[in-house]
TIKOL-392447 format. One record per residue (C-alpha): chain; x, y, z. Coordinates in nm, 3 decimals, padded with zeros to 5 digits. Example, Ala and Ser with C-alpha at 12.3 -4.5 7.8 and 13.67 -1.06 7.14 Angstrom:
BEGIN
A;01.230;-00.450;00.780
A;01.367;-00.106;00.714
***
This chain:
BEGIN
A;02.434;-01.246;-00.021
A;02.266;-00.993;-00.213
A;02.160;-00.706;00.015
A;02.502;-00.715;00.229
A;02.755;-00.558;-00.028
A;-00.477;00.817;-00.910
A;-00.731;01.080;-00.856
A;-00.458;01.315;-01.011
A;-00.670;01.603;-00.962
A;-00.794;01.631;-00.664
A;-00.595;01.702;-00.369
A;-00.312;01.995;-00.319
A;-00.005;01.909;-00.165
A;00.220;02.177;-00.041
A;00.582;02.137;00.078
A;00.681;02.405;00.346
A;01.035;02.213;00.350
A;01.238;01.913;00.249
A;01.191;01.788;00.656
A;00.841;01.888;00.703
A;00.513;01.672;00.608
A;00.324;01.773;00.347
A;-00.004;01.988;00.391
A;-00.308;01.806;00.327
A;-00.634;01.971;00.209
A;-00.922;01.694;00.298
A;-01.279;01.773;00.181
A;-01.537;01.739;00.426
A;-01.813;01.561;00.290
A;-02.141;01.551;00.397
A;-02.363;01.174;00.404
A;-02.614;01.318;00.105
A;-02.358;01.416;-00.112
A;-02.181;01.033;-00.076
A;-02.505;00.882;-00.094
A;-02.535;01.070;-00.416
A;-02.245;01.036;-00.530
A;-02.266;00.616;-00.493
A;-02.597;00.608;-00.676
A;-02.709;00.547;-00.311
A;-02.416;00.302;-00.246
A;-02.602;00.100;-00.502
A;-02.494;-00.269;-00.572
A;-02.355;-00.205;-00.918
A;-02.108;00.034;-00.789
A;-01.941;-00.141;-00.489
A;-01.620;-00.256;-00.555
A;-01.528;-00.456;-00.275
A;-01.450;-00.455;00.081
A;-01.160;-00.400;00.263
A;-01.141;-00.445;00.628
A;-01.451;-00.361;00.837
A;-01.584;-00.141;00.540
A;-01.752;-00.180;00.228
A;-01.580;00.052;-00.090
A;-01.817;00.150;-00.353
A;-01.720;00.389;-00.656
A;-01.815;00.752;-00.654
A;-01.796;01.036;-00.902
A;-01.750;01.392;-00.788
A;-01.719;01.702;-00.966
A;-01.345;01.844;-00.994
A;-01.424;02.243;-00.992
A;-01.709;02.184;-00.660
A;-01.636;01.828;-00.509
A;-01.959;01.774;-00.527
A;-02.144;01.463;-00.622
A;-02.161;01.388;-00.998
A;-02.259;01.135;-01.235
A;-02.102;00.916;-01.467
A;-02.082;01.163;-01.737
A;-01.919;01.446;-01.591
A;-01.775;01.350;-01.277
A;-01.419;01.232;-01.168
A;-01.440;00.854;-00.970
A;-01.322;00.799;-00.643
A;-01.357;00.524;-00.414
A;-01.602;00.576;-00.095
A;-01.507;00.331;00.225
A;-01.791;00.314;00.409
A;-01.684;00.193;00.777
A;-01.951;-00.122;00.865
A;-02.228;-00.096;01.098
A;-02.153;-00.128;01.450
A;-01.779;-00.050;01.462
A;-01.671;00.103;01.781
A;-01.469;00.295;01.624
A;-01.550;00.629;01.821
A;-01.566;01.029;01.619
A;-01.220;01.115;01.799
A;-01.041;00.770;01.689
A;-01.157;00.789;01.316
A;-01.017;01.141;01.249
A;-00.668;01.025;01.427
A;-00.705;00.762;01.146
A;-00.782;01.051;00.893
A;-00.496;01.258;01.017
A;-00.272;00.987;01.010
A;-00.368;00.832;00.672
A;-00.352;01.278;00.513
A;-00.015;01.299;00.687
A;00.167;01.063;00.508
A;00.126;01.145;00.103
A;00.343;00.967;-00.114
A;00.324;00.838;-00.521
A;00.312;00.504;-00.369
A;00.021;00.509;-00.111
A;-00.330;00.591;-00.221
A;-00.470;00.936;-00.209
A;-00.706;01.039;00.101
A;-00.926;01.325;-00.074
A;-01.151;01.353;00.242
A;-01.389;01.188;00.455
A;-01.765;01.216;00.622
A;-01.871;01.204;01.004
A;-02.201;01.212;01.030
A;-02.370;01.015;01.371
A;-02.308;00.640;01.290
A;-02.174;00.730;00.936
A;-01.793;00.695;00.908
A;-01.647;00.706;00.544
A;-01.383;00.815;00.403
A;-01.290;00.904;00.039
A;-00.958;00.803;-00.132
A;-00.835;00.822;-00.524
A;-00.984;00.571;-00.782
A;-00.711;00.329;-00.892
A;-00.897;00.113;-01.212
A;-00.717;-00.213;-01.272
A;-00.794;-00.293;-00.929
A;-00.580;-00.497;-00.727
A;-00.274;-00.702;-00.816
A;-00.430;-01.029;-00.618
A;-00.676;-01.026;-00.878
A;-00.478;-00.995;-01.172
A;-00.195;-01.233;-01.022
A;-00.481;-01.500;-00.944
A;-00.783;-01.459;-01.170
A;-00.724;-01.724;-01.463
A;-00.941;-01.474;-01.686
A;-00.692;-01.202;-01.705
A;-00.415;-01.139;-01.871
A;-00.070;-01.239;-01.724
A;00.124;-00.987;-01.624
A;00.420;-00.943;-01.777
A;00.778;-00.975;-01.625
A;00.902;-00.611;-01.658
A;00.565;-00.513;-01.481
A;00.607;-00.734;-01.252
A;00.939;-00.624;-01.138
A;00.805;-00.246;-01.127
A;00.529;-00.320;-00.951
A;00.788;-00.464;-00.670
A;00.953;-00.184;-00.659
A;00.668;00.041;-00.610
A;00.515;-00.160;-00.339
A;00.945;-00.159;-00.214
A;00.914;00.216;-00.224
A;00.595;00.297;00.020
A;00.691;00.053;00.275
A;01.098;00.229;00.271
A;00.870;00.580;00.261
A;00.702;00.490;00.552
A;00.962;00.286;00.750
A;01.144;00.633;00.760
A;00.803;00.759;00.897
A;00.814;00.537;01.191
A;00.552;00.362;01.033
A;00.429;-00.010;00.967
A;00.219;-00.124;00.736
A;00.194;-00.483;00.882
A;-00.100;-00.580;00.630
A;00.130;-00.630;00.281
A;-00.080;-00.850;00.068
A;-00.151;-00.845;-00.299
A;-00.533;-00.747;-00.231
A;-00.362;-00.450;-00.085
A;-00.170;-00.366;-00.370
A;-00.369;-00.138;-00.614
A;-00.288;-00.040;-00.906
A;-00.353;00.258;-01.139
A;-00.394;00.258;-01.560
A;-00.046;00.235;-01.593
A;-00.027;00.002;-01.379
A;00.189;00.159;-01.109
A;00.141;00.040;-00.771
A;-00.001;00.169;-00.418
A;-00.055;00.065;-00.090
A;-00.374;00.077;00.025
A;-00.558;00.008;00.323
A;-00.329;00.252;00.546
A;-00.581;00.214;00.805
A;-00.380;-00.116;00.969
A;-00.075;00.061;00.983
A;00.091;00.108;01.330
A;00.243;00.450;01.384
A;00.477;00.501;01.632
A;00.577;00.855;01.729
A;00.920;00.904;01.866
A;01.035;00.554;01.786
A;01.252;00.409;01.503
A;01.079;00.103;01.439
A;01.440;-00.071;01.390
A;01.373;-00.452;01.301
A;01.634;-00.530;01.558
A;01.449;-00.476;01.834
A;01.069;-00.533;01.908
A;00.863;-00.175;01.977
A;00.476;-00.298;02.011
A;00.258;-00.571;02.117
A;-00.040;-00.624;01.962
A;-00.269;-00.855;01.823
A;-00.210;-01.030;01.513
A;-00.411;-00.923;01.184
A;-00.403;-00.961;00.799
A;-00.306;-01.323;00.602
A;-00.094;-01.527;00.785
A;00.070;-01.622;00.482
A;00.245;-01.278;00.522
A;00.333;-01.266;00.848
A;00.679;-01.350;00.963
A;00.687;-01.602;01.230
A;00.834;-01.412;01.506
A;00.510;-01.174;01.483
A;00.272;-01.466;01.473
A;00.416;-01.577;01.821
A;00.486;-01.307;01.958
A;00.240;-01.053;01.855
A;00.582;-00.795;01.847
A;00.585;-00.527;01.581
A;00.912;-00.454;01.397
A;00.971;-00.347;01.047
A;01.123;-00.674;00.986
A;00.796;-00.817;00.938
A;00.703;-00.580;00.697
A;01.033;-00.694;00.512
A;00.920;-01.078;00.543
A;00.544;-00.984;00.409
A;00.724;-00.803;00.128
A;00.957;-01.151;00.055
A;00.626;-01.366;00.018
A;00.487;-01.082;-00.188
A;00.794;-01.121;-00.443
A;00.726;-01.486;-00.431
A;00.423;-01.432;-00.566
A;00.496;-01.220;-00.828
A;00.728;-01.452;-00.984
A;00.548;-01.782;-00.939
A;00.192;-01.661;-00.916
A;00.130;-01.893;-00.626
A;-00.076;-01.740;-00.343
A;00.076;-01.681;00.026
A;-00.102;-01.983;00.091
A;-00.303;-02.206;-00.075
A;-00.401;-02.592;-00.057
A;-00.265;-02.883;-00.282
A;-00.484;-03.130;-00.411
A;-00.493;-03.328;-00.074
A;-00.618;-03.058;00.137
A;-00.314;-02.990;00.274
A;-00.230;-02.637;00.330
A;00.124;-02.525;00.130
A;00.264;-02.167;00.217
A;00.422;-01.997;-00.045
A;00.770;-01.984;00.131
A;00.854;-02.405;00.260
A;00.718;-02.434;-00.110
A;00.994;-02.214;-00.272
A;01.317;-02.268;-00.020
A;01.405;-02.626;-00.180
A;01.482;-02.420;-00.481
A;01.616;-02.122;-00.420
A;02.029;-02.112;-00.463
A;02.046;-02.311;-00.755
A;02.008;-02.146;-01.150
A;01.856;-02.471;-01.313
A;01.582;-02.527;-01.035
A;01.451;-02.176;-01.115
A;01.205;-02.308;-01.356
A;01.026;-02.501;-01.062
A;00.929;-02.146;-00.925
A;00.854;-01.944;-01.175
A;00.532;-01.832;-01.322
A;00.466;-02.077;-01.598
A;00.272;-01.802;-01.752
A;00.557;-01.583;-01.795
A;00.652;-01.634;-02.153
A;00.957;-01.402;-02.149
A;01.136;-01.316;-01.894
A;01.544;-01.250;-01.836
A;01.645;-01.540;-01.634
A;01.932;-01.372;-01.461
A;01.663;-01.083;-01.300
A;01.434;-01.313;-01.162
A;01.683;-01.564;-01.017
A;01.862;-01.236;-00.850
A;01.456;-01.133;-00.773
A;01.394;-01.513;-00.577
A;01.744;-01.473;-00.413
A;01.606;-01.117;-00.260
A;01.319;-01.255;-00.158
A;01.504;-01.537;00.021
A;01.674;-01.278;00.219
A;01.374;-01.110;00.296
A;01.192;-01.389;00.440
A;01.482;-01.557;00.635
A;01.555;-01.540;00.963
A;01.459;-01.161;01.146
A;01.844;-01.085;01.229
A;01.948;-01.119;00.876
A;01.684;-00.935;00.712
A;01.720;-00.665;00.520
A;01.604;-00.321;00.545
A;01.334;-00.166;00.331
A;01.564;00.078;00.170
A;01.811;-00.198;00.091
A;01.573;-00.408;-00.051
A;01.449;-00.116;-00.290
A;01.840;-00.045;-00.353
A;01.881;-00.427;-00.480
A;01.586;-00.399;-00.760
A;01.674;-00.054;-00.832
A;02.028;-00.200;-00.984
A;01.942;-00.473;-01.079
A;01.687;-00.337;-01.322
A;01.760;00.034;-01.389
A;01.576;00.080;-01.697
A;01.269;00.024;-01.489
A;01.299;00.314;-01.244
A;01.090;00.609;-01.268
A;01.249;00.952;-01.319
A;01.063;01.086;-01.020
A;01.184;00.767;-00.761
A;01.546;00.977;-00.745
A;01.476;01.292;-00.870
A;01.716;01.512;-00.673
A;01.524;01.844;-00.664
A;01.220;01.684;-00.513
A;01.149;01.667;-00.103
A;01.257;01.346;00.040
A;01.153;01.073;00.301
A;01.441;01.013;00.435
A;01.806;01.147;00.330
A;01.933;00.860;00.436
A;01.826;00.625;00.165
A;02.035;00.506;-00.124
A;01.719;00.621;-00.381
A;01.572;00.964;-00.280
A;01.185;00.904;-00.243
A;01.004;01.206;-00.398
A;00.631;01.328;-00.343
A;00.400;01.431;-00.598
A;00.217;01.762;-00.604
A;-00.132;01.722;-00.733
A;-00.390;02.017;-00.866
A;-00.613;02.141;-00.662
A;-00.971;02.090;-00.643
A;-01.180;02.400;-00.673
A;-01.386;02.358;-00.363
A;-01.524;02.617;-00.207
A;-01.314;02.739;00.109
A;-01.566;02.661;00.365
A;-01.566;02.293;00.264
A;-01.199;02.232;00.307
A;-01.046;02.119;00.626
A;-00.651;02.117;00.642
A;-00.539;01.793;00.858
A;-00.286;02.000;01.019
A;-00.533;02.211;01.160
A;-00.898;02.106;01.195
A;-00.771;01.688;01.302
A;-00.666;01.559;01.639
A;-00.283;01.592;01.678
A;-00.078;01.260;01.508
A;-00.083;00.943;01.743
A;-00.027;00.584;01.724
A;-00.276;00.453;01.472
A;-00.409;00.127;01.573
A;-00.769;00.142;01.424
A;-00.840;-00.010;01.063
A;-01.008;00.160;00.738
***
């Protein structure tokens, strides 16, 4: 077995200390400047949705954060929270606080928000190649190739070890959650589904929450989808059928030519374990590719999506690709002056310090301060 031997100008992060979170500056936005911002969330400018809101690009100005246009402003991405959520004033800025606490290279940005009567939105960095579900499934792009491929892995490995040693899980990993920047380095997004647990170690040995099922269930490890239980392990199993994809650029789950439904995983285990069945699961768009990585790749994401006891942790996991492809690891993933997630992990996880936006003082709100105290974030965005 393997595992057993941006907006880059926007938001000011300051570390009081190598154990403390980061300080978050959010901008408090008012509805006008959005709507102005959006082009009045105009058609043309909505990028998508994800969850119960609707995203649309914005510009703002860097030296005001104030709303600017095409020509002179900086995009970000606006999440406008549906009509009719019951999401209540209180609950969205636990989310807020929650999403600001946690900054890391590998989750996106929260640059600040808007609560105005019925209008809930929140504004996050502008990541421009979009999503890797789109440019793993869109026959119109351009495969990706294999080294991105395997750094995009372990990027994605990198926020879910970050916030494992948060006490956090994601339990939404899918590749429409996967965003990725110009150079095409990966974050998690849609933070809003994460389940933070204060004062727990969300060990995937033992189950810490009920709640209901969400997200594909192509992702979801079995044990969740009967029991509704929450344990990092299934963030582990999501991240297995993730690294399925990558490598075959088959979807979680998608239906033959008969109508029958075939998940990603019953479709891959017949050949996993043997060298000269490894053509029958890769990417037949992959036109080079070392052979030795990606059989090592399919064998970690065997582990990851076998049975819950003899799953891997995150940090493991990230360990694995690390070696087995060191060329592709960042400088900053284990540089060893920078503040750390957790010391325990074999590749220190290092935050980034942005520039700060010029806003005037009055319009910044520090999430430390001004939000409702951390709690367990079980609300969407």
């Amino acid at each position: 077995m393997i595992l057993s031997s941006g907006l880059t100008t926007g938001l000011l992060s300051e570390i009081s200390s190598e154990s403390d979170f980061p300080t978050v500056n959010l901008k408090v936005f008012t509805y006008a400047e959005l709507d102005k911002a959006t082009r009045n969330f105009a058609l043309a400018n909505r990028l998508g949705d994800g969850g119960p809101s609707h995203v649309f690009m914005g510009y703002i100005d860097e030296r005001t954060c104030r709303a600017a246009s095409l020509a002179t402003g900086t995009p970000v991405a606006v999440k406008r929270l549906r009509t009719g959520s019951n999401l209540t004033h209180d609950e969205m800025l636990s989310v807020v606080n929650d999403l600001a606490r946690h900054v890391h290279w590998n989750l996106v940005k929260v640059i600040g928000y808007c609560l105005e009567e019925e209008h809930k939105l929140l504004v996050c960095e502008y990541l421009p190649n979009g999503s890797l579900e789109d440019h793993l499934f869109i026959p119109e792009r351009l495969p990706l190739s294999w080294e991105t491929r395997v750094r995009i892995a372990m990027d994605v490995a990198r926020g879910l070890s970050f916030l494992h040693g948060q006490r956090i899980i994601f339990r939404d990993l899918k590749a429409a959650n996967v965003l990725l920047d110009s150079a095409f380095n990966a974050k998690l997004s849609d933070f809003g589904y994460a389940k933070i647990i204060p004062g727990v170690d969300p060990s995937h040995t033992d189950p810490i929450f009920r709640t209901r099922a969400s997200g594909i269930e192509g992702y979801l490890a079995p044990e969740y989808l009967a029991t509704d239980q929450l344990t990092s392990a299934m963030d582990v199993y999501s991240f297995g059928v993730l690294l399925l994809e990558l490598v075959s650029g088959r979807r979680a789950v998608q239906q033959t030519e008969s109508g029958i439904e075939d998940n990603i995983v019953e479709w891959a285990q017949p050949n996993i374990g043997s060298r000269h069945l490894l053509d029958k699961i890769m990417d037949t768009k992959l036109r080079e590719y070392s052979h030795e990585e990606a059989y090592e790749v399919v064998l970690i994401a065997s582990e990851c999506v076998g049975e819950k006891a003899q799953r891997p942790r995150m940090r493991k996991v990230l360990s694995a690709l690390e070696q087995l492809c060191p060329s592709l690891v960042p400088a900053t993933a284990s540089s060893s002056n920078a503040p750390v997630a957790s010391s325990s992990t074999t590749h220190e996880l290092s935050f980034r310090t942005l520039p700060q936006l010029q806003c005037p003082p009055s319009t910044i709100v520090s999430s430390r301060e001004a939000l409702s105290p951390p709690g367990c974030c079980c609300q969407v965005i």
